[in-house]
N, C-alpha and C positions, 0 to 999 in steps of 0.2 A: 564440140568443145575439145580444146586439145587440153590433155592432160600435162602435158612434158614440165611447161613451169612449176606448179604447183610442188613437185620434188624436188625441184631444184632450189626452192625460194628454200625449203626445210632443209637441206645440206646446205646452203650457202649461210644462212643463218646458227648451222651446230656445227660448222666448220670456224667461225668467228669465235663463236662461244670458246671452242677448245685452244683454239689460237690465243686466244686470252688471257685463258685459263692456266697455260702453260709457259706463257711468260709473263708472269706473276699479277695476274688477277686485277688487268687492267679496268676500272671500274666504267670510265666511258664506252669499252667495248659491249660488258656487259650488260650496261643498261641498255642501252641500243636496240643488242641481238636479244637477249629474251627473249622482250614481245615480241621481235618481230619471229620469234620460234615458235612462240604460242598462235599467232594471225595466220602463220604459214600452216600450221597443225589444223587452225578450225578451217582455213580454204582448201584442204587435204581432204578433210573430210568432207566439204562441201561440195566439192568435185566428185569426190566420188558416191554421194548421193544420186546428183545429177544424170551420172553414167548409168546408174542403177535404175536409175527412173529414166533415161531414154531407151535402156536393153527391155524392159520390162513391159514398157510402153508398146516397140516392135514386136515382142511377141507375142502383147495379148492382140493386137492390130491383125495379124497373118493368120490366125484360126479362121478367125470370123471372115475372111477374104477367101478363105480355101472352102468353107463352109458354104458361102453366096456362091461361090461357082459350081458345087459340087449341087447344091438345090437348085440351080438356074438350068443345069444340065439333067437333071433327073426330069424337071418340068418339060424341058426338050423331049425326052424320051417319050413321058408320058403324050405329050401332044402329038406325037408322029404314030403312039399306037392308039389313039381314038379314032386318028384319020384315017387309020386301016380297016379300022371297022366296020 
């Protein structure tokens, strides 16, 4: 997931806002940008859910992957000192 739009949609949109704002409170700008500040807010957040939950994902993934090789390898050991015996 690339993140890069998701902040950009939010400055493009609080960039209009102020644009607006500042030369005297043009109402079709405003109605406009808003929402579309607020949609850019809740996909800001929702992206960065996302992110959170594919980081979170990978690292409970890599324990359990170090773990199966560390028990696959201990099983090795054991097997080569029963054969000794």
């Amino acid at each position: 997931l690339n993140p890069s739009p998701f902040p950009m949609q939010t400055g493009n949109c609080l960039g209009w806002i102020v644009y607006a704002y500042y030369t005297g409170c043009d109402p079709f700008l405003l109605a406009s940008n808003i929402p579309g500040l607020i949609v850019s807010l809740w996909l800001n957040s929702g992206a960065a859910k996302l992110q959170y939950l594919e980081g979170a994902t990978q690292r409970m993934q890599q324990p359990s992957a170090d773990v199966a090789a560390h028990s696959t390898s201990n099983n090795n050991n054991n097997n080569n000192n029963n054969e000794e015996a």
